[in-house]
SERO-659377 format. One record per atom (N, C-alpha, C): residue number from 1; atom name; x, y, z. Coordinates in steps of 0.1 Angstrom, whole numbers. Example, Ala and Ser with C-alpha at 12.3 -4.5 7.8 and 13.67 -1.06 7.14 Angstrom:
PT   i at    xx    yy    zz
PT   1  N   132   -57    78
PT   1 CA   123   -45    78
PT   1  C   132   -33    78
PT   2  N   128   -22    71
PT   2 CA   137   -11    71
PT   2  C   129     0    79
This chain:
PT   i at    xx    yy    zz
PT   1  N  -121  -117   -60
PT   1 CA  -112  -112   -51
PT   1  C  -100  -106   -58
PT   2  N   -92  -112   -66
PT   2 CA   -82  -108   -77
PT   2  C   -85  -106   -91
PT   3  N   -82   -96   -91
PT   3 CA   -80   -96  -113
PT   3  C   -76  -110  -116
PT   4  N   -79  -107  -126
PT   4 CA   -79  -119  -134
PT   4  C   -68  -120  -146
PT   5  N   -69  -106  -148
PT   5 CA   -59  -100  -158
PT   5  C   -45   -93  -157
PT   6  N   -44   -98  -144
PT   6 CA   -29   -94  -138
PT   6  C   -22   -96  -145
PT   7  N    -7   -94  -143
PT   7 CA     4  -101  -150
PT   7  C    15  -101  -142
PT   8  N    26  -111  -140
PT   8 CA    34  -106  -131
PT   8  C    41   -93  -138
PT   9  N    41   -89  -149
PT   9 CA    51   -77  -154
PT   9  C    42   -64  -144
PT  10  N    31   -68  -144
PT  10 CA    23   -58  -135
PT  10  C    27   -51  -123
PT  11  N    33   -59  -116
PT  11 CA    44   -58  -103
PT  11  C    55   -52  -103
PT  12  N    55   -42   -93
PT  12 CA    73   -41   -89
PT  12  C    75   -38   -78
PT  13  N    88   -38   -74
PT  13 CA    93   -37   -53
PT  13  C    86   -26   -50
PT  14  N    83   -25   -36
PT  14 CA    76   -16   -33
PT  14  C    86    -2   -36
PT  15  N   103    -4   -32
PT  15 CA   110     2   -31
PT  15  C   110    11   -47
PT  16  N   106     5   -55
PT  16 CA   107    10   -69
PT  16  C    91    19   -70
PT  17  N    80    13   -63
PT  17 CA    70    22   -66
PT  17  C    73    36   -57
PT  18  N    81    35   -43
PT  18 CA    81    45   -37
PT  18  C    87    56   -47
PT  19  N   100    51   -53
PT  19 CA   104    62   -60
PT  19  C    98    67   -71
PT  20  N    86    58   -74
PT  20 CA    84    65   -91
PT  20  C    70    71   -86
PT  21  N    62    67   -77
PT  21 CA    48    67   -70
PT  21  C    44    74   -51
PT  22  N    54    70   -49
PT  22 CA    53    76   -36
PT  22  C    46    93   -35
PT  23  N    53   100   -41
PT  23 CA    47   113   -37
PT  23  C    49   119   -23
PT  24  N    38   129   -24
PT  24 CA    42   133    -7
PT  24  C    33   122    -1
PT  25  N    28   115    -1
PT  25 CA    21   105     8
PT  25  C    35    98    14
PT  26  N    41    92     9
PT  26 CA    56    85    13
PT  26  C    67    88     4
PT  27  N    71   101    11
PT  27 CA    87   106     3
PT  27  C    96   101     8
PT  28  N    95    88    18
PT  28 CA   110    84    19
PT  28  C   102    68    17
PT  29  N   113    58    21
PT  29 CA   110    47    18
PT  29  C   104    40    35
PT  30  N   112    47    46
PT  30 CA   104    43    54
PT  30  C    93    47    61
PT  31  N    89    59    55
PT  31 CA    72    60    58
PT  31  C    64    50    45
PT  32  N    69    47    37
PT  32 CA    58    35    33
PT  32  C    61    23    40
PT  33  N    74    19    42
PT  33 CA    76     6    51
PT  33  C    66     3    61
PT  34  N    66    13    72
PT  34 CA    57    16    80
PT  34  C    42    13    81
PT  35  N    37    24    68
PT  35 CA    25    18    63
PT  35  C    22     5    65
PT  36  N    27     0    51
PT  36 CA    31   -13    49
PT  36  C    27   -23    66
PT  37  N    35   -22    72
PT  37 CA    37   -31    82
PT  37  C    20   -29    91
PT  38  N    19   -12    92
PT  38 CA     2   -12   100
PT  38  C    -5   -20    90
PT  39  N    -7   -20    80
PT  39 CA   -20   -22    70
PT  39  C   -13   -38    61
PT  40  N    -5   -48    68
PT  40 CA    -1   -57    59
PT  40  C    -9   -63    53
PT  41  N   -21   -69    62
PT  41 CA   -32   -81    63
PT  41  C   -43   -72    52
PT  42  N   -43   -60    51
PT  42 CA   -50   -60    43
PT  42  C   -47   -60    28
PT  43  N   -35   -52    32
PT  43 CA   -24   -45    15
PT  43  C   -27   -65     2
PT  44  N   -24   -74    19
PT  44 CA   -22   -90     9
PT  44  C   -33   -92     6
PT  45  N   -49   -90    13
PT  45 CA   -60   -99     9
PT  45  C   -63   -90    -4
PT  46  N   -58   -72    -4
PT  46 CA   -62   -69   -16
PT  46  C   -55   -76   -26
PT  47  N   -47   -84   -29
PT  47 CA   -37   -87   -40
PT  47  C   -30   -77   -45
PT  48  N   -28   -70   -40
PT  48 CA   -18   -60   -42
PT  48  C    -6   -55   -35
PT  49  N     2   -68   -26
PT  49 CA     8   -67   -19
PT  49  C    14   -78   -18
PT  50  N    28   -82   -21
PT  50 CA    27  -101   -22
PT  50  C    46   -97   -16
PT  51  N    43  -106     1
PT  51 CA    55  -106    10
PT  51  C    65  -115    -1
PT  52  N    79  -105    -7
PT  52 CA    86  -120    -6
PT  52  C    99  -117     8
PT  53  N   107  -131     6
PT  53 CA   116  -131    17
PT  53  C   134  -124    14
PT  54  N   141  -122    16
PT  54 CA   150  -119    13
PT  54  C   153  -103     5
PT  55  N   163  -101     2
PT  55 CA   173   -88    -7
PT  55  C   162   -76   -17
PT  56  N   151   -92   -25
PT  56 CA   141   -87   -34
PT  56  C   134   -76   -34
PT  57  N   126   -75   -17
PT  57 CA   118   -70   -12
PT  57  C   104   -71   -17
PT  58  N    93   -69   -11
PT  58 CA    79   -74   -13
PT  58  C    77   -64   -27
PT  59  N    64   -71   -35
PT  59 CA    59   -66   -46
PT  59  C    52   -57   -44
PT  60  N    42   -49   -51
PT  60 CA    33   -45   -52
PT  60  C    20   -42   -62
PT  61  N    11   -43   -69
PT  61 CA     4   -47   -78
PT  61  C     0   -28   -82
PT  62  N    -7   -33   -96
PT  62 CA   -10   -21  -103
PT  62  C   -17   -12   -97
PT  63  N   -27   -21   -89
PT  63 CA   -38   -15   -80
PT  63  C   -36    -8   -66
PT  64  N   -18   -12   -65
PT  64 CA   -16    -9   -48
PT  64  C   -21    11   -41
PT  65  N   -22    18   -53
PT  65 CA   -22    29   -49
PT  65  C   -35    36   -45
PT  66  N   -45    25   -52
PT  66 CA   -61    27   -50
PT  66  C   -62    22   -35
PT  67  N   -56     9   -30
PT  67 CA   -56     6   -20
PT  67  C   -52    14   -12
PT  68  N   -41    20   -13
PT  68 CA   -33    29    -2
PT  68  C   -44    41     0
PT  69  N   -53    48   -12
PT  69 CA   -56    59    -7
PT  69  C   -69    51    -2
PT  70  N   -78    41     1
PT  70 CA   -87    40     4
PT  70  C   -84    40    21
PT  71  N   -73    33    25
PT  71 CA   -71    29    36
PT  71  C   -71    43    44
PT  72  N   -62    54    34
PT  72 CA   -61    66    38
PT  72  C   -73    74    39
PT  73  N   -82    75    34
PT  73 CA   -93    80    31
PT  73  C  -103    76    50
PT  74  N  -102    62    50
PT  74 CA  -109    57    60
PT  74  C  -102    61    73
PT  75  N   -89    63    71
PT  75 CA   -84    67    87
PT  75  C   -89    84    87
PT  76  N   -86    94    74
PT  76 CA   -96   106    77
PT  76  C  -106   108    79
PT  77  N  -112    97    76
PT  77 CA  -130    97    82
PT  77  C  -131    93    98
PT  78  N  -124    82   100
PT  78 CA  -123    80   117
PT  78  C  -117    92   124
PT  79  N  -105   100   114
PT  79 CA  -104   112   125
PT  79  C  -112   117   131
PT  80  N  -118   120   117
PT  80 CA  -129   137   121
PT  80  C  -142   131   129
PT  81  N  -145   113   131
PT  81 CA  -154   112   137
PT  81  C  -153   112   150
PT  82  N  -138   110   156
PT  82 CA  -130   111   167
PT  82  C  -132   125   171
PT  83  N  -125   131   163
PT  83 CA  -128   147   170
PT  83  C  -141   152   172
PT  84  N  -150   147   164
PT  84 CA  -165   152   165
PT  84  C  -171   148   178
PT  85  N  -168   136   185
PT  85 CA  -171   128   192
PT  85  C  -165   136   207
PT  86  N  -151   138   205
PT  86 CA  -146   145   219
PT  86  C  -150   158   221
């Protein structure tokens, strides 16, 4: 389920990946928050996603961007099956 070979130096605030990683997928902070919040349950079971509480704000792992585009990948495939369908 998780690497093995993580580290926590691996990690950083989501808010820190937005700015270095975001891109046009999420150029502000709260269209990833957003995300974030639809896709929680899965962003955590990938390990690439770890809630903390308070000021810190939640982590996100090396891997979180493979995750993000798969998630994205699958909602354009339900589009187009959506539209094909109506």
């Amino acid at each position: 389920m998780y690497e093995t070979d993580e580290r926590c130096a691996d990690f950083m605030t989501h808010r820190a990946w937005v700015a270095d990683r975001g891109g046009e997928l999420f150029s502000t902070f709260s269209s990833a928050e957003w995300f974030i919040r639809l896709h929680r349950q899965r962003l955590v079971e990938s390990g690439q996603l770890i809630i903390r509480r308070g000021s810190g704000g939640s982590l996100v792992g090396p891997r979180f961007d493979a995750v993000v585009l798969q998630i994205l990948r699958e909602e354009s495939e339900r589009t187009i099956a959506q539209s094909a369908a109506a």
